[in-house]
C-alpha positions as CSV (number, residue, x, y, z in Angstrom):
1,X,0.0,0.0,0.0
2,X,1.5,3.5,-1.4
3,X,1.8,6.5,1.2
4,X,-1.1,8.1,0.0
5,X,-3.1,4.9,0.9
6,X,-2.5,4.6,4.6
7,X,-5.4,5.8,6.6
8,X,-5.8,6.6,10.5
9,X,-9.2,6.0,12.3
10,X,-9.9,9.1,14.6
11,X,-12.1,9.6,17.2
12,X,-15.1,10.6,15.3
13,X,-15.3,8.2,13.0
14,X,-13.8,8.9,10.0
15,X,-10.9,8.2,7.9
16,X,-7.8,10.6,7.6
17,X,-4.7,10.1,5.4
18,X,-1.7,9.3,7.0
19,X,-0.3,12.1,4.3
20,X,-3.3,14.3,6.1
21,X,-2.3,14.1,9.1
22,X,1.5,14.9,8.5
23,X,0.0,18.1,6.5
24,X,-1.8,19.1,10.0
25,X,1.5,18.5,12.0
26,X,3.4,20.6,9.0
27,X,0.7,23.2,9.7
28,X,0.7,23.6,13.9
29,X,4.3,23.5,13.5
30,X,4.7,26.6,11.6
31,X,2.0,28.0,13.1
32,X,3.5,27.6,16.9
33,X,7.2,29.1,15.3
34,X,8.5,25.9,14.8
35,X,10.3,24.1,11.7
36,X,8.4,21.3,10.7
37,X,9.8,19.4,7.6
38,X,9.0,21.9,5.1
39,X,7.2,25.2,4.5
40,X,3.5,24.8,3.9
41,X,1.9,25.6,1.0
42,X,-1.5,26.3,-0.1
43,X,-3.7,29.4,-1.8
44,X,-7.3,30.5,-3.0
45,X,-8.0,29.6,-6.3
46,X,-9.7,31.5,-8.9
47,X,-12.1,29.3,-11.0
48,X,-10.7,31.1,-14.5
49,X,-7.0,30.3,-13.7
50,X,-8.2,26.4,-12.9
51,X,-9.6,26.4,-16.4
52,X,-6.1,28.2,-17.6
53,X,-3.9,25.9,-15.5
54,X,-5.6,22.5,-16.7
55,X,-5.9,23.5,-20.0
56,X,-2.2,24.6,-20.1
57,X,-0.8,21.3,-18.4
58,X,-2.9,19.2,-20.6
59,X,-4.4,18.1,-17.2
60,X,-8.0,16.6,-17.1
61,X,-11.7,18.5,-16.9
62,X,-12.1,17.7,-13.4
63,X,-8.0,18.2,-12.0
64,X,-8.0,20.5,-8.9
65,X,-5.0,22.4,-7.7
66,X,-5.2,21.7,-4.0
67,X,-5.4,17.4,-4.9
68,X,-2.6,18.0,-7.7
69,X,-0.4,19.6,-5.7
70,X,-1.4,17.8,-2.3
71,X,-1.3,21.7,-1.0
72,X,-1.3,21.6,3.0
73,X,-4.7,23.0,4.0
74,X,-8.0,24.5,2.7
75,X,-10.8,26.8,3.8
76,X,-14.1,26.0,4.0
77,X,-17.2,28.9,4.2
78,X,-20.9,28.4,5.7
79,X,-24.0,30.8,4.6
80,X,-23.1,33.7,6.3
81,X,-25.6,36.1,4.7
82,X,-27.6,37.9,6.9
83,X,-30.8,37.1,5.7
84,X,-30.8,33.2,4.2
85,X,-32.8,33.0,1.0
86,X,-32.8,32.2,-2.9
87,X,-30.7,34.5,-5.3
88,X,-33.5,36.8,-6.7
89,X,-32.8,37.0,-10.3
90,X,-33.5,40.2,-11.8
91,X,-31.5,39.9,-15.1
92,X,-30.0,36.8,-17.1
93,X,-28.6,36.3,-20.3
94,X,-26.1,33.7,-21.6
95,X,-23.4,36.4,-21.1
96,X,-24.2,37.8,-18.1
97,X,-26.4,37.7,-14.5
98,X,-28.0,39.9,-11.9
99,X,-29.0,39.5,-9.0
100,X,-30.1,40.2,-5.3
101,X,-28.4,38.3,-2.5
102,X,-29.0,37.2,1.1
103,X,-26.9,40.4,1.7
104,X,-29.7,42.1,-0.2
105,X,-26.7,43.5,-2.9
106,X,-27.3,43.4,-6.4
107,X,-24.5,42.1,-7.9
108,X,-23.8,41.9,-11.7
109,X,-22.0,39.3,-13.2
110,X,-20.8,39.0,-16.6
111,X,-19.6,35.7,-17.3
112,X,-16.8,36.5,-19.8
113,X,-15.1,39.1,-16.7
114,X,-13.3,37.8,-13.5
115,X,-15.2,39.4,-10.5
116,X,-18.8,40.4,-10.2
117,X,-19.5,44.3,-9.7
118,X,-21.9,45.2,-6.6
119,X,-24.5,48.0,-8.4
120,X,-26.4,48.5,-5.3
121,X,-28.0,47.7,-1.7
122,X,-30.7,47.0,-0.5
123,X,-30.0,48.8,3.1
124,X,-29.4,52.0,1.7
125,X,-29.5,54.2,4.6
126,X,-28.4,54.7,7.9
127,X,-31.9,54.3,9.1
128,X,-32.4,51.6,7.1
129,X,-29.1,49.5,8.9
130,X,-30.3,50.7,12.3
131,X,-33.4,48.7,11.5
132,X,-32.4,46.0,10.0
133,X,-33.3,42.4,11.3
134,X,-31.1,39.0,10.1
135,X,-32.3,35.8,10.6
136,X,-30.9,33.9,13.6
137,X,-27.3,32.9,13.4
138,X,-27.9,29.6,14.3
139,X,-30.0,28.6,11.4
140,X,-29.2,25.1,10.7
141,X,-29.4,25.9,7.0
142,X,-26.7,28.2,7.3
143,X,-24.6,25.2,7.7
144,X,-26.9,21.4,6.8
145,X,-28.7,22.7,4.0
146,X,-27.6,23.4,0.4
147,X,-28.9,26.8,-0.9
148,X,-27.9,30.4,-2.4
149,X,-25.3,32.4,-0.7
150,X,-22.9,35.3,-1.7
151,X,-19.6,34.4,-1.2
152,X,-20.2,31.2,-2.6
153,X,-22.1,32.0,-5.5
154,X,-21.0,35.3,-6.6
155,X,-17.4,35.4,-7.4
156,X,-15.0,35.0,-10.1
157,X,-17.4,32.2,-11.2
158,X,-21.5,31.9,-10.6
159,X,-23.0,29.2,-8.9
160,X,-26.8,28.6,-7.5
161,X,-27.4,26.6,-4.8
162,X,-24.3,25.3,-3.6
163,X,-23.5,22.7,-1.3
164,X,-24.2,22.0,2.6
165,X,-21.4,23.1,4.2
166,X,-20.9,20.2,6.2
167,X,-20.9,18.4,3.5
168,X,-17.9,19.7,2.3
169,X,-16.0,19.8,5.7
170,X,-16.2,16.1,5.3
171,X,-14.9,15.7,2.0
172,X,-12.4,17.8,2.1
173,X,-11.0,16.0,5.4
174,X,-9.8,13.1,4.7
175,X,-7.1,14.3,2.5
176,X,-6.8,18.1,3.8
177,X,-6.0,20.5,6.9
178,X,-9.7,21.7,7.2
179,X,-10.3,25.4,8.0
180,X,-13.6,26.8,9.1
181,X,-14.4,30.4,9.0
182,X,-16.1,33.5,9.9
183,X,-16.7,37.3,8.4
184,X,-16.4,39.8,11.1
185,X,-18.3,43.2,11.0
186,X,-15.8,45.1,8.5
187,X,-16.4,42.3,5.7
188,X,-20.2,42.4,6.0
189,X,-20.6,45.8,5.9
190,X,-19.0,46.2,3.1
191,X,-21.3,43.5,1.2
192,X,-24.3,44.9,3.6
193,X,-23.8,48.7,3.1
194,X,-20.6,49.0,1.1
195,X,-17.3,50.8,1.8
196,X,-18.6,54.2,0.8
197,X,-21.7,54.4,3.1
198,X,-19.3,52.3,5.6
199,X,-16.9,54.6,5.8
200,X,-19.6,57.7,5.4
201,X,-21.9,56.8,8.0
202,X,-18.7,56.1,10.7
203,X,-18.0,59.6,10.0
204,X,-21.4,61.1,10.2
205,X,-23.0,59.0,13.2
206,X,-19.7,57.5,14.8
207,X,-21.4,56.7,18.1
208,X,-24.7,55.5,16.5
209,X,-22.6,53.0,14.0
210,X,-20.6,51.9,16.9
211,X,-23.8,50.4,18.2
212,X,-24.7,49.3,15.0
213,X,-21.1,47.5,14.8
214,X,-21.5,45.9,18.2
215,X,-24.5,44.4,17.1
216,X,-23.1,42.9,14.0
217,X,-19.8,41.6,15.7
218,X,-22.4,39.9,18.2
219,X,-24.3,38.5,15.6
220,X,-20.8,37.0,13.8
221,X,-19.5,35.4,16.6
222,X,-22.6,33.8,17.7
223,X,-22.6,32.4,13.6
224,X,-19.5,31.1,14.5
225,X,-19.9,29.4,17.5
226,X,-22.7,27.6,15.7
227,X,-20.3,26.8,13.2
228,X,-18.0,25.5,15.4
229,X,-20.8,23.1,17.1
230,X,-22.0,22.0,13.6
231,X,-18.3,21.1,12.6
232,X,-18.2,18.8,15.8
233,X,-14.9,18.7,16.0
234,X,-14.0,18.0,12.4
235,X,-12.3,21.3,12.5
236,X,-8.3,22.1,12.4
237,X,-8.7,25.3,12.3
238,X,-10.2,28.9,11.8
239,X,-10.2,31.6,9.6
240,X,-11.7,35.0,9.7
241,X,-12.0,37.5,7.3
242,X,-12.7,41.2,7.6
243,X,-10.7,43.7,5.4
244,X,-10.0,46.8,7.3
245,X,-7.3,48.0,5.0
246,X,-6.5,49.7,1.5
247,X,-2.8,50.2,0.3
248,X,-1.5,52.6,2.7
249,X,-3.4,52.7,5.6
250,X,-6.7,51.4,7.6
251,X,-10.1,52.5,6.0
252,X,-10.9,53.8,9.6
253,X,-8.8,55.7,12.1
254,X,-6.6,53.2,14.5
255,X,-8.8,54.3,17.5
256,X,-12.2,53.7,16.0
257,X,-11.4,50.7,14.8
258,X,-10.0,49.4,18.2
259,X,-13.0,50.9,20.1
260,X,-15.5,48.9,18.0
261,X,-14.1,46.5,15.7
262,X,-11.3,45.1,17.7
263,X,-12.9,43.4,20.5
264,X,-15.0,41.4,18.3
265,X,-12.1,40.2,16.0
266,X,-10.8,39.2,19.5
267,X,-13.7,37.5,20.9
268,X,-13.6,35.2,17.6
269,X,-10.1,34.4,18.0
270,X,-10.6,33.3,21.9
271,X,-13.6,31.4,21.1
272,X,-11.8,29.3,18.1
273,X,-9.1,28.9,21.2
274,X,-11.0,27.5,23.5
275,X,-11.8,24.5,20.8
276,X,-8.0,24.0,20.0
277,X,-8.5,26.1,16.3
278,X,-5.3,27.9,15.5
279,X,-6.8,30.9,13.9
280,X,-5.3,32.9,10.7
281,X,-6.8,36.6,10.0
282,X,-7.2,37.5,5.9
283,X,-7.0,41.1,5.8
284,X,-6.4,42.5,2.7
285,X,-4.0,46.5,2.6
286,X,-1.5,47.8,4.6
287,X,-2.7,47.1,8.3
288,X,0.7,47.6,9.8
289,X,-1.2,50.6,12.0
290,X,-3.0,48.0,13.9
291,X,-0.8,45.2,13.5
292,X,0.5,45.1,17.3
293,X,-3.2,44.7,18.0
294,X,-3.8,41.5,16.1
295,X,-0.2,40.5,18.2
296,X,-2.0,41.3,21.5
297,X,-5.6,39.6,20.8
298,X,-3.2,36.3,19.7
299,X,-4.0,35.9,16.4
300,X,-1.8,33.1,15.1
301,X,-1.0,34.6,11.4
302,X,-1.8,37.2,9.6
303,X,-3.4,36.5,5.4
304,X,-2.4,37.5,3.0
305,X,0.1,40.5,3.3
306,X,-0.1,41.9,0.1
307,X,3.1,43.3,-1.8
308,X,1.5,46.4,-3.7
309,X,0.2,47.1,-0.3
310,X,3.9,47.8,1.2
311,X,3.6,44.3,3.2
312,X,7.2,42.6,2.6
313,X,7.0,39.3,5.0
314,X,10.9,39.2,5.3
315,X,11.0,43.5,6.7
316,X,7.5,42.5,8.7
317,X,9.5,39.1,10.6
318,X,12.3,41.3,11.5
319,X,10.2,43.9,12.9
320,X,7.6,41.4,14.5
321,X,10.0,38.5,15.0
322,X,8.1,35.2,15.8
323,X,5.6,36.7,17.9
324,X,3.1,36.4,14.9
325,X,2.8,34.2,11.5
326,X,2.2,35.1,8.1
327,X,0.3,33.2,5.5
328,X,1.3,34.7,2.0
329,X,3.3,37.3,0.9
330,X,4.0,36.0,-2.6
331,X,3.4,38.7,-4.8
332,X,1.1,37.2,-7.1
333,X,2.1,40.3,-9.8
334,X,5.6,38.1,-10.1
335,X,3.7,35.0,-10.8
336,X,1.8,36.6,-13.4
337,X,4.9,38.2,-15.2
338,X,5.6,34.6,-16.2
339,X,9.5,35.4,-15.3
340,X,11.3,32.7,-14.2
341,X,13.8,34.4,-12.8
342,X,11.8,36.9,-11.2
343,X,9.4,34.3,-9.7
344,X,12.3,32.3,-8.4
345,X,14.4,35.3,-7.1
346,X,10.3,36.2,-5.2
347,X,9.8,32.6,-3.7
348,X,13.0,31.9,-2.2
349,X,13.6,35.4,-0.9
350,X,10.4,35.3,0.5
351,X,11.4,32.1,2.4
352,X,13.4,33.4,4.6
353,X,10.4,34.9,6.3
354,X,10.6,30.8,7.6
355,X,13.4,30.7,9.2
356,X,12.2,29.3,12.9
357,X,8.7,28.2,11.2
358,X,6.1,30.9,11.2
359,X,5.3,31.1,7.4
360,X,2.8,29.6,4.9
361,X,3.8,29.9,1.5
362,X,0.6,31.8,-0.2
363,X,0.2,34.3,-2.6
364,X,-0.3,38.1,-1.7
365,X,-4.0,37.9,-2.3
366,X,-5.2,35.0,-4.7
367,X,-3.9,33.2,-7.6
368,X,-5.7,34.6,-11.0
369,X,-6.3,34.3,-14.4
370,X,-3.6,36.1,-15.1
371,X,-1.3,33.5,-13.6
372,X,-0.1,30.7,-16.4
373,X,-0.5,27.0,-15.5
374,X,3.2,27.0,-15.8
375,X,4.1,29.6,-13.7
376,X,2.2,28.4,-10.7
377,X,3.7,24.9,-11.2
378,X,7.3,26.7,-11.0
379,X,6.3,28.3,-8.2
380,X,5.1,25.7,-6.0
381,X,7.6,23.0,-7.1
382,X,10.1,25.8,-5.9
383,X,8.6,25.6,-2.7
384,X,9.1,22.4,-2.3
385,X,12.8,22.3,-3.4
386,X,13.8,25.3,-1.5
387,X,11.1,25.1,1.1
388,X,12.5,21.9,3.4
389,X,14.5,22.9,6.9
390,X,17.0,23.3,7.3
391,X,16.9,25.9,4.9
392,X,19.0,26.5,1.6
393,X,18.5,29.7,-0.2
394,X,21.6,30.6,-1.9
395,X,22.5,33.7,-2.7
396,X,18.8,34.5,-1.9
397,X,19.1,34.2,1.9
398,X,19.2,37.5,4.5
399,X,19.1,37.3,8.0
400,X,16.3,38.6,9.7
């Protein structure tokens, strides 16, 4: 029996890999600053590079990065929408979709373009978001039931009713590190309300939105406790996302955002704690303002530390040391120049950001259409080359 054959019976009943379980020992390894036998690797996927990258390898129709590349872990997203219900179609032609979502934002897709534009919301006003009444967090559909939901549906692709969530927890785990995770109040509003009234609204009525973003961040973490108790312990870890940032500073001012959006992001990360979930943070921008914050709440890493941002891993691990981890950093505008040289000279430079564990190999945001099938296959198998400890790089290595 190969490697990739041997399985380990665990305590709730199903069947992990032994391959598996070296991945989640790779991964709490890294994640507790130490060296493990190599750096992990793993990334988000856009659907239009998948089509690029199998047609450019001559791989099949149904080849999936993450089981090609046996990549290290994988995220996995519930029905977080505020309000659970069917996509509401208002437009559809072969080339192109609209619709309203459980976030009550039409979004416009057109099939032939990589992201979906958000047109308009439904809670257009202050008022409006003061009033406004989800359905519980708890819903069992939210997790057990297949159905429409936002980030699932609408992205760089467009799918109706997608899977229980469950459901895919327990595919996914034999063979994979399997992440849970959880918007916080930053990333809903921004689907809710978007960034403009956001921001607007926290300038005009900063007390009144502070209520209004205590009540979300209470409504969040209560979805993810009861996404923790539906994953019964299937779990390995915990991801939350909530982009506070553009590229050169936070969209709100340090003190606001620890006054109402901190404590929440906080709460989240204790409570994925107390079930044994190390817990990685995707915050896209330049969050270096509140990055002693993340530090002192005990967030394990930080996602996905974006290059045209200003966010260099190597400068960020000598001037944070090992007291945090970093998960990407691999300035996906190399990958997509296609330049060997350039993608090599990015990887193993980046790997230094390794040294004493503490890094998994991702790139700065997501890997895109732009991206060639052959470029990402350089990249990762340089990872793997490069990436085992004791570390090699050359005449790429710095101290930090």
């Amino acid at each position: 029996m190969g490697m990739f054959d041997m399985t380990l019976k665990v305590a709730d009943g199903t069947s992990r890999k032994e391959n598996t379980l070296r991945k989640l020992d790779r991964m709490n390894k890294a994640l507790r600053h130490q060296e493990p036998d190599r750096v992990p690797i793993s990334d988000w996927f856009w659907g239009s590079f998948t089509k690029r990258w199998r047609e450019e390898l001559g791989l099949a129709a149904d080849a999936n990065p993450y089981y090609h590349y046996d990549l290290d872990w994988i995220v996995t997203i519930p029905n977080m929408d505020p309000w659970i219900r069917p996509f509401e179609t208002l437009k559809e032609t072969p080339e192109e979709v609209t619709v309203k979502t459980g976030f009550g934002a039409i979004m416009h897709k057109h099939f032939s373009y990589p992201m979906p534009e958000m047109r308009a919301w439904e809670t257009d006003s202050f008022e409006k978001l003061q009033r406004a009444e989800f359905d519980p967090p708890d819903d069992k559909r939210r997790f057990f039931s297949a159905g429409d939901n936002q980030i699932a549906g609408v992205g760089d692709g467009f799918q109706r009713n997608s899977p229980p969530w469950i459901d895919t927890v327990k595919a996914l785990r034999p063979d994979f590190p399997v992440y849970g995770s959880m918007m916080e109040v930053s990333e809903c509003l921004t689907r809710l309300v978007g960034q403009e009234n956001m921001m607007m609204w926290m300038g005009e009525y900063p007390d009144e939105m502070g209520e209004v973003i205590n009540r979300i961040g209470a409504f969040y973490l209560a979805m993810a406790k009861a996404e923790i108790a539906a994953g019964a312990g299937l779990l390995d870890g915990f991801t939350i996302w909530g982009d506070v940032a553009y590229k050169k500073c936070t969209f709100m001012s340090p003190a606001y955002w620890r006054k109402y959006f901190k404590p929440w992001v906080a709460q989240m990360i204790a409570l994925a704690h107390e079930h044994g979930l190390p817990t990685i943070y995707h915050g896209c921008g330049n969050a270096k303002a509140i990055f002693e914050d993340y530090i002192e709440i005990g967030l394990d890493a930080y996602n996905p530390l974006e290059v045209k941002a200003g966010m260099d891993a190597v400068e960020l691990r000598r001037q944070y040391g090992h007291r945090i981890g970093f998960c990407g950093g691999i300035d996906v505008q190399t990958w997509e120049s296609g330049d060997r040289d350039a993608i090599k000279r990015e990887v193993l430079r980046k790997l230094n950001a390794a040294k004493g564990g503490g890094l998994i190999v991702q790139s700065d945001h997501s890997v895109t259409s732009s991206v060639s099938g052959q470029a990402y296959d350089y990249a990762v198998k340089l990872v793997r080359e490069y990436g085992r400890y004791p570390l090699q790089l050359g005449e790429f290595d710095e101290a930090v």
